[in-house]
C-alpha angles and dihedrals in degrees: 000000000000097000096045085059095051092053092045087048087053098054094045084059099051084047089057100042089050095061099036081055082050088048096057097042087054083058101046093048088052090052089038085060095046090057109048079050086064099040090050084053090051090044089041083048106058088028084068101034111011097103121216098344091039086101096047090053102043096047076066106054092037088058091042094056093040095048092047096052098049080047090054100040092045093052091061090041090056095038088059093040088055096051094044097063101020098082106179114206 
């Protein structure tokens, strides 16, 4: 009886930590995309009115904010892809 409970406990806490893990990646991916907004309106920015090195500037921040979103929507896709096939016993 005692040691049914404390399995049980355990995977109640596993349980717990993992969507509290899928919480926090929800978040991170809103901010993530928040943020590449804002770095496409930097880029959009001294693209328009940057003068000779605009392009050069803005070739940056438009890779930044690309690069950083495909970063931040990958990480919740693996995270998922790894708990749907990683059981622990």
């Amino acid at each position: 009886m005692m040691m049914s409970t404390v399995v049980f406990s355990v995977a109640n806490g596993m349980d717990n930590l993992i969507s509290t893990g899928e919480g926090i990646l929800q978040w991170a991916q809103r901010l993530g995309l928040i943020g590449a907004a804002i770095a496409f309106c930097i880029g959009g920015y001294y693209l328009m009115f940057g003068g000779d090195r605009g392009r050069t500037k803005a070739i940056g921040w438009f890779l930044g904010g690309a690069v950083g979103l495909i970063i931040v929507m990958g990480a919740y896709g693996i995270a998922t892809g790894i708990n749907d096939n990683i059981t622990f016993n």
